[in-house]
C-alpha positions as CSV (number, residue, x, y, z in Angstrom):
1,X,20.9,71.1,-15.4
2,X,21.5,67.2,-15.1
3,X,24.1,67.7,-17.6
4,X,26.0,70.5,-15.3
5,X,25.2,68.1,-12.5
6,X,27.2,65.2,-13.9
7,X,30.1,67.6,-15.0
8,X,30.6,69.0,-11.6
9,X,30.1,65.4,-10.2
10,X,32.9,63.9,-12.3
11,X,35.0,66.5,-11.8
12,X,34.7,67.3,-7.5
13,X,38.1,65.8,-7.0
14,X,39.5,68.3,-9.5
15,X,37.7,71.1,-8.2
16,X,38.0,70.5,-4.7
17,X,42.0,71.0,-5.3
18,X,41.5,74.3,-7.4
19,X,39.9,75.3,-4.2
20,X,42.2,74.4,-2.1
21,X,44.9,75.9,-4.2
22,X,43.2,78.9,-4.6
23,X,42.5,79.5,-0.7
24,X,45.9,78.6,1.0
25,X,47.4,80.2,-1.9
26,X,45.6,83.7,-1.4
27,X,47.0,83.1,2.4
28,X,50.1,82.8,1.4
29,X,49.8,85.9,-0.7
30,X,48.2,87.7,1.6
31,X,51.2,87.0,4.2
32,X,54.1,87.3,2.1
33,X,56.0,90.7,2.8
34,X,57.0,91.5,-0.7
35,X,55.1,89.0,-2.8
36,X,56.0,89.1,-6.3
37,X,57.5,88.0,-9.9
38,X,60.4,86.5,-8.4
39,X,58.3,85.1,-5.8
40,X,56.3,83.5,-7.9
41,X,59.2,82.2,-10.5
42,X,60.8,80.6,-7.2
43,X,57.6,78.9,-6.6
44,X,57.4,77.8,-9.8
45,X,60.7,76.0,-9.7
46,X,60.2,74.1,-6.4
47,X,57.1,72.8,-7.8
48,X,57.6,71.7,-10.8
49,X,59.5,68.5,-10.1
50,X,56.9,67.2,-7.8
51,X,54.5,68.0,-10.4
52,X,56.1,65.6,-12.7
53,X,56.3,63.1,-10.5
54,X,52.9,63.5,-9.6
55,X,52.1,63.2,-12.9
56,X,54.2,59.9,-13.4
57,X,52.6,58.3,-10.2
58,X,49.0,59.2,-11.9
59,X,49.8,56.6,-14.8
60,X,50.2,53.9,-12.0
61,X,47.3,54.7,-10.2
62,X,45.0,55.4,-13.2
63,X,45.8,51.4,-14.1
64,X,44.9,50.9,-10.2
65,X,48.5,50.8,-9.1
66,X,51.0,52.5,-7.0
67,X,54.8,53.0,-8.6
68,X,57.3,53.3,-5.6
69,X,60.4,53.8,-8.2
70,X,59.3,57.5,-9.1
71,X,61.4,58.9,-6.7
72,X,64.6,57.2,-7.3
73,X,64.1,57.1,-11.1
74,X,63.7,60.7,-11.3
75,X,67.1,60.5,-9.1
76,X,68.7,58.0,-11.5
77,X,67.8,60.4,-14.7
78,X,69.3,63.6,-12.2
79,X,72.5,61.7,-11.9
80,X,72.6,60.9,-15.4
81,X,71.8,63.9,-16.4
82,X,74.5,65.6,-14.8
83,X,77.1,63.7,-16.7
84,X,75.1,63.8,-20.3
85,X,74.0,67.1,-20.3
86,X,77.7,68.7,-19.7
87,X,78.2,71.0,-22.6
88,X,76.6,73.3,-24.2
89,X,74.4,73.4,-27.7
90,X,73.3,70.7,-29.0
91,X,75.1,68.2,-26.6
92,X,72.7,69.7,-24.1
93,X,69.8,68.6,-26.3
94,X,71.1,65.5,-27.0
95,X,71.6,64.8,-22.8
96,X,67.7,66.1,-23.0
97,X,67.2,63.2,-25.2
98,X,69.2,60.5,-23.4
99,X,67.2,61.3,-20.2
100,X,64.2,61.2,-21.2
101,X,64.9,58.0,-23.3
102,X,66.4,56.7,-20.0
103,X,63.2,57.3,-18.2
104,X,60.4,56.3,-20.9
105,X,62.7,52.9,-20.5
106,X,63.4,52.0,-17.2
107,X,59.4,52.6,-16.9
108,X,58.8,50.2,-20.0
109,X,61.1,48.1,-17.5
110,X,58.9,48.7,-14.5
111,X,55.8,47.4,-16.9
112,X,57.6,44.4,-18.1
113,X,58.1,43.3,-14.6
114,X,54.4,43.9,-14.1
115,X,52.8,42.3,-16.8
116,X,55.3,39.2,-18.0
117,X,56.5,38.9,-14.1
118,X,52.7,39.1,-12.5
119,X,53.9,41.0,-10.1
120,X,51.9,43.6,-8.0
121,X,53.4,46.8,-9.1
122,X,53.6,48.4,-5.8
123,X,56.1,45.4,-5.0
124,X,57.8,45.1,-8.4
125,X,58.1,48.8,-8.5
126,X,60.0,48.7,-5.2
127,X,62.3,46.6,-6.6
128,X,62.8,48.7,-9.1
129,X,63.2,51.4,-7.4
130,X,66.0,50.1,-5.5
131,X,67.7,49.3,-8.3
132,X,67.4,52.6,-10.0
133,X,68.9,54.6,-6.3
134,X,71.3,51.8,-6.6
135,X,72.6,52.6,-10.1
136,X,72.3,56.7,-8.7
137,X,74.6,55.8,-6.3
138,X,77.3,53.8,-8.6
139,X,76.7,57.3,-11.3
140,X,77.0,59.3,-8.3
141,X,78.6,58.4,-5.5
142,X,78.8,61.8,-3.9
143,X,77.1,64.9,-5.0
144,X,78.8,66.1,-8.3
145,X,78.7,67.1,-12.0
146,X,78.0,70.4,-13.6
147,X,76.0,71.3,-16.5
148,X,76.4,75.0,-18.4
149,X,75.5,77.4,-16.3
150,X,73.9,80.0,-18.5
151,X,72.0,77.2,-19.7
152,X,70.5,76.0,-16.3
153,X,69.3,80.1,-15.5
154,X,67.8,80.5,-18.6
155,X,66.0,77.5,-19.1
156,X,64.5,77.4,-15.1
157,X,63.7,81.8,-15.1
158,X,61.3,83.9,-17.1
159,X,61.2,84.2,-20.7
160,X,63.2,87.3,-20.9
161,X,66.0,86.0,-19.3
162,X,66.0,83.2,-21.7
163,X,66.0,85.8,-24.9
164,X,68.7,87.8,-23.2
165,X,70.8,84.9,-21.7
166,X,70.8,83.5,-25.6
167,X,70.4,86.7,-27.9
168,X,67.0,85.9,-29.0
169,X,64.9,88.8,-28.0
170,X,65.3,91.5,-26.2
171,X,62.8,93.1,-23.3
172,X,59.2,91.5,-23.7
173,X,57.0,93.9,-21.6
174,X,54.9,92.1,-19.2
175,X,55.1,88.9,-20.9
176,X,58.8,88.3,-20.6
177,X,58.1,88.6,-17.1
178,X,56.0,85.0,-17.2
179,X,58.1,82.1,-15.6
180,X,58.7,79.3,-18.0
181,X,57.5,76.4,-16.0
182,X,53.6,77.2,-16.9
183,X,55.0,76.6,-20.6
184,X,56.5,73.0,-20.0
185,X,53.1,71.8,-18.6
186,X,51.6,73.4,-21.3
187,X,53.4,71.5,-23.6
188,X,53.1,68.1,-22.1
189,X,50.0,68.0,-21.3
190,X,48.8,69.4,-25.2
191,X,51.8,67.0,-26.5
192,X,51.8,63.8,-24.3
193,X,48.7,63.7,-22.0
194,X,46.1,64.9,-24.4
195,X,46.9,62.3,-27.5
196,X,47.4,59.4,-24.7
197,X,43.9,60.1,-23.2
198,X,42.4,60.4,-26.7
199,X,43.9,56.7,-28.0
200,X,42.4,53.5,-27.5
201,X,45.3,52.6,-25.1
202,X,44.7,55.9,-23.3
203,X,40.9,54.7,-22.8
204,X,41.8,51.1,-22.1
205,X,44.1,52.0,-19.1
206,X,41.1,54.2,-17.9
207,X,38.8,50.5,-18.2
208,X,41.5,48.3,-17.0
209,X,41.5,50.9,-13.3
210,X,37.7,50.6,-13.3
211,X,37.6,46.7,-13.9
212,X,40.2,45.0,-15.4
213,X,38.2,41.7,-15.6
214,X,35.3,44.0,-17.7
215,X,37.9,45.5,-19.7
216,X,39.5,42.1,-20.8
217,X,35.8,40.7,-21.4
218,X,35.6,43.8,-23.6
219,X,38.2,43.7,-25.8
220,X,41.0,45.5,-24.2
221,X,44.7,44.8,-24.4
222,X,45.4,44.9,-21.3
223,X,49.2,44.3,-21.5
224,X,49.5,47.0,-24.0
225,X,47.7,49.1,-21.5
226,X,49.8,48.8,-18.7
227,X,52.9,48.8,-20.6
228,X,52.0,52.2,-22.4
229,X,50.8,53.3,-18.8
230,X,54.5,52.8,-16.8
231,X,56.6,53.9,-19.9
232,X,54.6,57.0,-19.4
233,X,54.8,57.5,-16.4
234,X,58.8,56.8,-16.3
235,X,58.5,59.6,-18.9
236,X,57.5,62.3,-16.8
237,X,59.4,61.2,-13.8
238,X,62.3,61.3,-16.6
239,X,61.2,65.0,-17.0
240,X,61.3,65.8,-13.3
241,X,65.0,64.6,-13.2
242,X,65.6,66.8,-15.9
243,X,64.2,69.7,-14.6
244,X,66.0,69.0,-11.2
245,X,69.6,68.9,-12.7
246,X,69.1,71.9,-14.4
247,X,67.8,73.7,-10.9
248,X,70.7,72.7,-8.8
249,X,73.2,72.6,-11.9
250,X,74.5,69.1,-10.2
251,X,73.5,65.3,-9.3
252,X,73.1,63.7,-6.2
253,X,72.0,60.5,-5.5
254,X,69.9,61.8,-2.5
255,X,67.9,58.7,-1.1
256,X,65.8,60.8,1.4
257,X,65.0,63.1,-1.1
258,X,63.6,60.3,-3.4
259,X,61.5,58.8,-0.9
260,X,59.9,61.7,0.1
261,X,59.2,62.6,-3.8
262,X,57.5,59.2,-4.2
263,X,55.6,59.2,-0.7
264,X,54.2,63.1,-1.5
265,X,53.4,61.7,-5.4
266,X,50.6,59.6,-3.9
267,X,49.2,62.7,-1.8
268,X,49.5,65.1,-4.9
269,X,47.0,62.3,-6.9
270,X,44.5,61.7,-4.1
271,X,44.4,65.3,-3.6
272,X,43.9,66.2,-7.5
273,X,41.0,64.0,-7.2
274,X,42.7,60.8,-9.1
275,X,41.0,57.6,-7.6
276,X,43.6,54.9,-5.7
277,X,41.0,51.9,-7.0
278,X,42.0,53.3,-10.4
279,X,40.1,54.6,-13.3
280,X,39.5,57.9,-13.2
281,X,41.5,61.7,-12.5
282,X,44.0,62.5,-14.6
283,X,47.1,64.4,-14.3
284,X,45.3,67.8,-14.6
285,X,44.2,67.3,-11.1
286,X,47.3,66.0,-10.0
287,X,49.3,69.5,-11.2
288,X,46.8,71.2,-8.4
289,X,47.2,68.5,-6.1
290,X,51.1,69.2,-6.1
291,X,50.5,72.8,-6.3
292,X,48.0,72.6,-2.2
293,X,51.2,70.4,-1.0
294,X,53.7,73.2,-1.7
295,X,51.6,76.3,-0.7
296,X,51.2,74.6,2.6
297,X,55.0,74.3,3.1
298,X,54.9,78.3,1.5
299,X,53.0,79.4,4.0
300,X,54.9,78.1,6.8
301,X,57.6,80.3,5.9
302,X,55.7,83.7,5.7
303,X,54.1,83.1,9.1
304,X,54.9,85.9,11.0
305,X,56.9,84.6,14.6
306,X,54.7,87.3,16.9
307,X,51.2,86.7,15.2
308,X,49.1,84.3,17.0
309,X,50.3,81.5,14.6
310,X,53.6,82.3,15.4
311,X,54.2,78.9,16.8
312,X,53.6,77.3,13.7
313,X,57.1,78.8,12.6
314,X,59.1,77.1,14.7
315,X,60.7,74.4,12.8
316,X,60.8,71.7,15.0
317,X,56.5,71.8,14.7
318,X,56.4,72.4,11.1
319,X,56.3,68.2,10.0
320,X,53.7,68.1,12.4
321,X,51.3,70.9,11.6
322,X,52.3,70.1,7.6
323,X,51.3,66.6,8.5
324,X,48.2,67.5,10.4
325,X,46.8,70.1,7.1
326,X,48.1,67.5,4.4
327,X,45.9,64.5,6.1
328,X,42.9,67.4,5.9
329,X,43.8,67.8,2.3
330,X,44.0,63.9,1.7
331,X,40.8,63.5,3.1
332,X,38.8,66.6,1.1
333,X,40.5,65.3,-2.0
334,X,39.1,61.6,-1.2
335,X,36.2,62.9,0.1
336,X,34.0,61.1,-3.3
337,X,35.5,57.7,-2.3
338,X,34.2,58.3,1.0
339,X,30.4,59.0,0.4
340,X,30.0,56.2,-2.3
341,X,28.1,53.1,-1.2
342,X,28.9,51.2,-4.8
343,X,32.9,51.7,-6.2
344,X,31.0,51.9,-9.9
345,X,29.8,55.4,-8.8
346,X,33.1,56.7,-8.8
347,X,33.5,55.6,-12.9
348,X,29.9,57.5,-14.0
């Protein structure tokens, strides 16, 4: 019992956004006129990029920082993207390559600035950031770029469009019908986030967010840390620029777009349960967290004008009733911060 107690305990952020996922996305379901595969492959793809930002933003944090430069990096490797990726075969996989070289460096860049300049990383990362929209901009100075088409559709549908778009396979039943994007997090998480957390370096950035004075009294390199930390996470903001160039097929140096990726980053961790002082969460919680953000702007689409929510239709009040549910979401996804009396609590 004490052991089931201390699971459920370290793990109430986590859950708390599997429960909120669950319920507003069973409303959403439950609203939706004719709810289905293709309903849920486009839901897929408009989460997915958040997700990986999320999931770069939770390196930051986990150290017990903020990055501001997800946004416009995963904008940079989108603009990049568009030009490298032209082609098809393997100069697609080799633009695959460059971007997510690109984006494992400018974050080794972010962590240099960090750790050598002694910077706070919410301000170097700013910095940063401007200079990665900055070089989006000079790549792309208006939206543009194109990237094989068959190769964009098969690689963001369902696995039978992949086999049939490529000659692979042929009709897989049921299973064909699964969206692809499931399989990508699959694959980072089992190939990238499981063998971080599972290092030393992967534990010491989980010490260094819980004390970084303790961590360096124990033993732990704490510029390796945060190094290994940043690259990561420029890794899988990398990946989200990926992923968006092959959705829209283009790049566009969109600076409102990458602001409002970074801002929503942060909600997606402190709703998946991730601490802001640091040192504990994980990007499992942050997938979820992404997943409440996006089934509350779903559901403002599906609300029927003539119910007695009609009015939340309208979308001149839909930032303000999305605003109004997201700080509820915030605040049940901090709610462990907010009943501690010691900050250790949160690390046992």
């Amino acid at each position: 019992m004490k052991t089931l107690r201390l699971i459920l305990s370290q793990n109430l952020g986590l859950l708390l956004a599997i429960g909120l996922f669950v319920v507003l996305y069973a409303l959403y379901v439950s609203m939706h006129p004719n709810y289905g595969m293709n309903v849920i492959l486009q839901n897929g793809n408009e989460a997915l990029a958040l997700i990986l930002v999320g999931m770069a933003q939770t390196m930051a944090v986990l150290v017990g920082g903020l990055d501001l430069s997800v946004g416009p990096l995963m904008t940079l490797v989108n603009c990049f993207g568009s030009i490298v990726m032209a082609g098809t075969g393997g100069n697609v996989v080799l633009g695959i390559i460059a971007c997510m070289a690109l984006g494992a460096a400018c974050g080794f860049m972010n962590g240099c600035v960090i750790v050598y300049g002694r910077i706070q990383p919410i301000i170097a990362t700013l910095a940063t950031g401007a200079i990665y929209l900055g070089a989006a901009l000079f790549l792309r100075p208006t939206p543009g770029g194109a990237i094989d088409g068959d190769f964009a559709w098969a690689f963001t549908n369902d696995i039978n469009e992949l086999g049939l778009t490529y000659g692979w396979w042929e009709d897989l039943g049921w299973f064909g019908l699964l969206p692809l994007q499931p399989f990508y997090l699959i694959a980072l998480i089992l190939l990238v986030w499981i063998p971080f957390r599972r290092t030393a370096t992967g534990r010491g950035c989980y010490a260094i967010g819980s004390s970084e004075s303790a961590a360096f009294m124990s033993g732990v390199k704490i510029n390796r840390c945060k190094l290994t930390a940043f690259t990561l996470g420029g890794f899988f903001a990398g990946c989200a620029g990926i992923y968006l160039t092959m959705q829209i097929g283009s790049g566009n140096a969109d600076a409102p777009q990458a602001a409002e990726y970074t801002l929503r980053s942060i909600a997606t961790v402190v709703i998946g349960g991730t601490s802001l002082y640091g040192g504990s969460g994980g990007v499992i919680g942050t997938i979820f967290g992404a997943l409440v953000l996006r089934s509350i702007s779903f559901i403002f689409r599906v609300v029927p004008e003539a119910s007695a929510l009609g009015f939340v239709a309208s979308p001149l009040l839909q930032p303000f009733f999305e605003g109004i549910i997201l700080l509820v979401a915030v605040s049940l996804g901090a709610a462990r911060t907010f009943r501690v009396r010691n900050r250790l609590s949160l690390f046992t």
